[in-house]
C-alpha positions in Angstrom: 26.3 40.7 75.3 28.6 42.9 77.9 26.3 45.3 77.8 23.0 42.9 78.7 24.5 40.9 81.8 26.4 44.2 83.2 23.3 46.1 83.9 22.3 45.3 87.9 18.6 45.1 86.8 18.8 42.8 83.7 21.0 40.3 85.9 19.3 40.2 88.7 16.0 39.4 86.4 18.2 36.8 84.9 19.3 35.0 87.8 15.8 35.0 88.7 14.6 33.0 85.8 17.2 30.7 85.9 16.7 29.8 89.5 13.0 29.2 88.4 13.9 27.2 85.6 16.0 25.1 87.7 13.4 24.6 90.4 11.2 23.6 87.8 13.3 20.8 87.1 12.0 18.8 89.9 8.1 18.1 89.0 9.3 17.5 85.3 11.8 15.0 86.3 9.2 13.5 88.6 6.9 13.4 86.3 9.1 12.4 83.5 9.8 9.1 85.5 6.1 7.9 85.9 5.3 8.9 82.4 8.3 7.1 81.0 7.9 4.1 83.4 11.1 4.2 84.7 11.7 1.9 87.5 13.2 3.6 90.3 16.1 1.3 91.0 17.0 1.4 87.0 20.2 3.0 87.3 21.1 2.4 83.3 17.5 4.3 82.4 18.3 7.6 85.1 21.9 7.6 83.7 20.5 7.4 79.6 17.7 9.7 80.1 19.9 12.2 81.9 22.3 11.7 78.8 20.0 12.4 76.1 19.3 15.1 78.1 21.9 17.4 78.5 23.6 16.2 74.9 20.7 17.8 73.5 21.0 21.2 75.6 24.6 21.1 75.5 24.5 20.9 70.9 21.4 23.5 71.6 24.5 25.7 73.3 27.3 25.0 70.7 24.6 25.7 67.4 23.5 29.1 69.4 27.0 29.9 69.8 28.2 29.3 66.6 25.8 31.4 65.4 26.2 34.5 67.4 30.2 34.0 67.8 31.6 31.0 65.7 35.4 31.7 66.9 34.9 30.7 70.7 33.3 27.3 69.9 37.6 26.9 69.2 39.4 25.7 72.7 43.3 25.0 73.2 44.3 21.6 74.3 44.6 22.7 77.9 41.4 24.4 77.5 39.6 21.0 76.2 41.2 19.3 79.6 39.6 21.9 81.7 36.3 21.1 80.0 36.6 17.3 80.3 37.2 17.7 84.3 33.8 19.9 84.6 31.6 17.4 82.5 33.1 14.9 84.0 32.2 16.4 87.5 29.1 19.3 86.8 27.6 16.8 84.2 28.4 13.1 84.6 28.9 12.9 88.4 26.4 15.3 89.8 23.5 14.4 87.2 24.2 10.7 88.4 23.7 11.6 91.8 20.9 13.9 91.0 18.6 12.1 88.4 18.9 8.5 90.8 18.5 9.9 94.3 15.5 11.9 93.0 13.8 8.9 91.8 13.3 8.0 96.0 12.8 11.1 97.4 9.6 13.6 96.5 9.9 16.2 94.1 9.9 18.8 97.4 12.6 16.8 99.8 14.6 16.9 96.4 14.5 20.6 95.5 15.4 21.5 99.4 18.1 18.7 99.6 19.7 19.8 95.9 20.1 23.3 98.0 22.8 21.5 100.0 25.0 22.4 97.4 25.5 26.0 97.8 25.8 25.7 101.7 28.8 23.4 100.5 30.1 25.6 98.1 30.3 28.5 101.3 32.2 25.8 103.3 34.5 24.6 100.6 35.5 28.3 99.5 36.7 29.4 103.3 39.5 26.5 102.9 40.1 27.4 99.2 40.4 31.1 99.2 41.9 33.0 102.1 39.8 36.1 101.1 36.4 34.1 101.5 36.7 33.0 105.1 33.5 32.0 107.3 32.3 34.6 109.3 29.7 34.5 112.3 26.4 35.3 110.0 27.9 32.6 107.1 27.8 30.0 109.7 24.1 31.2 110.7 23.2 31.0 107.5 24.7 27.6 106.5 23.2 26.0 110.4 19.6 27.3 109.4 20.0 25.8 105.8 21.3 22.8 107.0 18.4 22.5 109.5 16.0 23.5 106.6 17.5 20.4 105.3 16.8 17.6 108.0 13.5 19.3 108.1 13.1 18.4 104.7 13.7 14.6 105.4 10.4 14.2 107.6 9.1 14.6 104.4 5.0 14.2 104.2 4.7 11.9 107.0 6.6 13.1 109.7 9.2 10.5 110.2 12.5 11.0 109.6 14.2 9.1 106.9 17.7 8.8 105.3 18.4 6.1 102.7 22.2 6.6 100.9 20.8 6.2 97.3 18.0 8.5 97.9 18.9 11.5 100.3 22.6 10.6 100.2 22.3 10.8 96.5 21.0 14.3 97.0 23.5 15.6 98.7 26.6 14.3 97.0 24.9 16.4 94.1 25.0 18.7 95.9 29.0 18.4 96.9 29.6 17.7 93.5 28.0 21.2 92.4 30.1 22.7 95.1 33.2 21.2 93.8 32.5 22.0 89.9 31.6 25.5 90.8 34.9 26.8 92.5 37.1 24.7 89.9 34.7 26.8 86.9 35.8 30.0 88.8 39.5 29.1 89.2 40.4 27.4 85.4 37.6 28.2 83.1 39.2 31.5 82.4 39.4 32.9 79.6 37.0 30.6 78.3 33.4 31.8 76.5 31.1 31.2 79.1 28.3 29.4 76.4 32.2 27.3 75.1 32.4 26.1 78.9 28.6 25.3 78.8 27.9 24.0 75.4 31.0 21.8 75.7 30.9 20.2 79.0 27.5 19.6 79.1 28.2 17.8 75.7 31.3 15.7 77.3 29.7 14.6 80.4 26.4 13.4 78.5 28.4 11.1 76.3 30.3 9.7 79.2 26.5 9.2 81.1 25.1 7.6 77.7 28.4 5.6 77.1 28.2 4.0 80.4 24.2 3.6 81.1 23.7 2.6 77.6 24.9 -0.9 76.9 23.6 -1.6 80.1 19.9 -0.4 79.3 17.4 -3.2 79.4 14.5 -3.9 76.6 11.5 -2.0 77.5 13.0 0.3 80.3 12.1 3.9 79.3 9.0 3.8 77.2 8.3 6.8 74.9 5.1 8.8 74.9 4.6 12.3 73.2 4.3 13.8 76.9 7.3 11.8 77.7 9.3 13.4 74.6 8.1 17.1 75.3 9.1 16.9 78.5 12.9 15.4 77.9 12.8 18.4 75.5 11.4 21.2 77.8 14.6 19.8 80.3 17.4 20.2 77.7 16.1 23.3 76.6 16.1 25.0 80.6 19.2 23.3 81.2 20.8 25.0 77.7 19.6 28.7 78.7 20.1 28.3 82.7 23.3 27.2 82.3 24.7 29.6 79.5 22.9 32.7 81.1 24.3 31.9 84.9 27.9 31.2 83.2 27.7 34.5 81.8 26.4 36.1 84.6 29.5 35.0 86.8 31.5 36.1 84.0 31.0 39.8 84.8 29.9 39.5 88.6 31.2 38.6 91.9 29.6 35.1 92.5 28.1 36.2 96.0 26.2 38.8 94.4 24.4 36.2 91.7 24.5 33.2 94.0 22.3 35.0 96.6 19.2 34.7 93.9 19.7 30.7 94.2 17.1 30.8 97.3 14.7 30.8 94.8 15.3 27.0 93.3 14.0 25.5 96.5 10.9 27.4 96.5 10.0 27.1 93.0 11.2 23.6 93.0 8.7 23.2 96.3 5.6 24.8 95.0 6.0 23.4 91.6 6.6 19.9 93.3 2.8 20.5 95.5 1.1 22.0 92.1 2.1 19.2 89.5 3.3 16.3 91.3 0.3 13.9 91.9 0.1 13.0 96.0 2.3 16.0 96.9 1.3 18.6 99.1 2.6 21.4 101.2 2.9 20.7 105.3 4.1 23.1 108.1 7.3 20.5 107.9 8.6 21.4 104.2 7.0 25.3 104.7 9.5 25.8 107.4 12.3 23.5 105.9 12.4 26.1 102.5 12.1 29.1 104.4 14.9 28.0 106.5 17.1 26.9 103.5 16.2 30.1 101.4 17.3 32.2 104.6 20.1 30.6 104.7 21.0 31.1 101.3 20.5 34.9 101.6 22.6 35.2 104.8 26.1 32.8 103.4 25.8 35.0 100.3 24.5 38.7 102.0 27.3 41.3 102.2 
């Protein structure tokens, strides 16, 4: 495994793919919605849908890694605690955030406005680590992301818009991310990187299902075969994007990986305009993902 994420080509090619996977996210989800006739104000259907979800990557994680290495499935007490705080925070909080503010904003506004999460990530670390401090091309980079961003919220017509649970939603998925990411640096050591995955995706889905369940209504998330495929096609990108981005910190510095991230708003932009019925590309959202994929390169360039 050392061997495989160590080499410079094999991980940039893996960050890559994961960055795509995640961008693809966005027109499945979208889609997922419609097909499953999800109301967009059903809070109780986002939060059990996004539970099945990532309890089926996260077991998809924990059978792959008891295969391959049954020994660091095992965690210590204060292991397990660490674990429960990042599914509680990477799983539960962000994924509530995520799956309800992307049922009111396109599948493109959501892809660039999920991208506010590594601009956040740049400004937490300055205040958490004293070697990471903000320089003059950091704050370029995080000023043409963020403007990338408003961009974004002209959306296809051309008139600004904010709503809390749709845009705001976005974004605190996005701070959430941020937040999850430097605590997964700092006190998931010494932890297999699939352990971390496999588990916390695991915890936070049951805490999503336990809470949106009792509260689903009759008839709220209707069940096709396209439906199904495509709640399975999600747990399975979510299982490899997160184990093989876990690893990939695991053995490199997290500007180096993190840098490949200004792919997810593309892909999750072009994806959005190919697949997403009444989508389409406008100078607007062309400039709003070039801006927040330069960004991205610049906060993360060294």
């Amino acid at each position: 495994m050392k061997n495989i994420f160590t080499k410079p080509a094999t991980a940039i090619f893996i960050a890559i793919i994961c960055s795509i996977l995640w961008g693809s996210a966005f027109p499945v989800l979208k889609v997922s919605y419609d097909e499953l006739q999800m109301a967009p104000d059903d809070v109780a259907a986002k939060m059990v849908f996004a539970g099945l979800r990532f309890l089926l990557a996260g077991v998809l994680v924990l059978i792959w890694l008891f295969f391959m290495n049954a020994k660091s499935i095992k965690v210590t007490r204060k292991q397990f605690l660490v674990i429960l705080i990042l599914g509680i925070i990477q799983t539960s909080l962000q994924y509530y955030f995520f799956y309800n503010g992307l049922a009111r904003v396109s599948g493109m506004q959501g892809s660039i406005l999920a991208s506010s999460g590594i601009f956040l990530t740049v400004l937490l670390a300055h205040f958490y680590y004293k070697n990471d401090r903000l320089t003059g091309s950091k704050w370029f980079g995080i000023i043409a992301g963020f403007v990338g961003i408003v961009l974004a919220n002209w959306g296809q017509s051309f008139a600004l818009s904010f709503h809390w649970n749709g845009e705001g939603f976005m974004i605190m998925a996005g701070l959430t991310s941020a937040v999850a990411t430097i605590l997964a640096k700092e006190l998931a050591t010494g932890i297999h990187p699939f352990a971390i995955t496999g588990w916390q995706l695991t915890i936070g889905a049951i805490i999503l299902l336990a809470i949106g369940y009792p509260q689903l209504e009759e008839g709220a998330i209707q069940f096709t075969p396209l439906g199904t495929g495509l709640l399975l096609y999600a747990a399975v990108l979510s299982a490899v994007a997160f184990a093989l981005w876990y690893s990939l910190l695991k053995y490199h510095p997290a500007g180096k990986i993190t840098v490949y991230k200004f792919i997810v708003p593309v892909a999750g932009t072009l994806l959005s305009a190919l697949f997403i019925p009444g989508e389409h590309l406008n100078l607007l959202l062309i400039a709003a993902f070039v801006l927040v994929a330069f960004g991205i390169i610049v906060v993360n360039r060294r």
